[in-house]
C-alpha positions as CSV (number, residue, x, y, z in Angstrom):
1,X,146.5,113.7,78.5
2,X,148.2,114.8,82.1
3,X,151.1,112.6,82.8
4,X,149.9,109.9,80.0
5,X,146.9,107.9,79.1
6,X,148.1,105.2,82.2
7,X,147.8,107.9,84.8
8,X,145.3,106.1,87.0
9,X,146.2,102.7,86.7
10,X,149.8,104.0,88.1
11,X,148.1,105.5,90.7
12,X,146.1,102.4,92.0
13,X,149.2,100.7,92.2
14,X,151.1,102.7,93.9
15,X,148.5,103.7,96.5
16,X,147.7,99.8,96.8
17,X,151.5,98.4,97.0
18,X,151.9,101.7,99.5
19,X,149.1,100.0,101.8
20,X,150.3,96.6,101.2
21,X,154.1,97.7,102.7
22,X,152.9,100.6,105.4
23,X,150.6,98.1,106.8
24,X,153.1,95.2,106.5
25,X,156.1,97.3,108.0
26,X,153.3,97.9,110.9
27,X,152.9,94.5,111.7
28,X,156.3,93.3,111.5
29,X,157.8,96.2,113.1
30,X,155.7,98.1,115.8
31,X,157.1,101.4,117.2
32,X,160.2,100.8,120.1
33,X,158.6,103.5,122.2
34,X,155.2,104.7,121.5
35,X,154.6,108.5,122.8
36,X,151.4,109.3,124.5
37,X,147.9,108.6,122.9
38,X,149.2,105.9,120.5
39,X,148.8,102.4,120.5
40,X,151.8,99.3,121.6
41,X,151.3,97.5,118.2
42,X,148.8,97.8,115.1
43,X,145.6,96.1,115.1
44,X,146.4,92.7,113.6
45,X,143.1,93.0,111.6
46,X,142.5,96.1,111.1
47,X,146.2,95.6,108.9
48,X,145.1,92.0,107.2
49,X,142.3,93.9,105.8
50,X,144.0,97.1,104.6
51,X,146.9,94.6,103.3
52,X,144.3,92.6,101.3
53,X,142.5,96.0,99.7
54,X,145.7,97.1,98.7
55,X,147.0,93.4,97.2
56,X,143.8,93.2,95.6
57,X,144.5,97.0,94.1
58,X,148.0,96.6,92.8
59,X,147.5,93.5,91.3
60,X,144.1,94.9,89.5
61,X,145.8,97.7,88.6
62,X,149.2,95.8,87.2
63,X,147.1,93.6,85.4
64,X,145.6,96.2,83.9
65,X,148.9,98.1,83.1
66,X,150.2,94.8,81.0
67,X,147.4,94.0,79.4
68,X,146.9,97.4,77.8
């Protein structure tokens, strides 16, 4: 198999712990001077959310990683 038989469980969590910081860094650190046509800060919970899928994917997919 392509790139091993733990191809998609790497994926997960690295798309998932990719959300979890993106979405963190967001938060914590909003842009100093946003250009035209983009917002001041992130929508608080528009980023909880996205942070929680992405928790909920990279510990899924680490889980499933150790156990197999």
């Amino acid at each position: 198999m392509f790139l091993g038989e733990d191809l998609l469980p790497l994926l997960v969590l690295a798309l998932g712990a990719a959300m979890v910081v993106g979405n963190g860094l967001a938060l914590v650190r909003p842009p100093v001077s946003p250009e035209d046509g983009e917002l001041e800060r992130a929508p608080a919970g528009r980023s909880l959310v996205m942070i929680a899928v992405g928790l909920m994917a990279a510990v899924w997919a680490l889980a499933s990683l150790v156990s197999g």
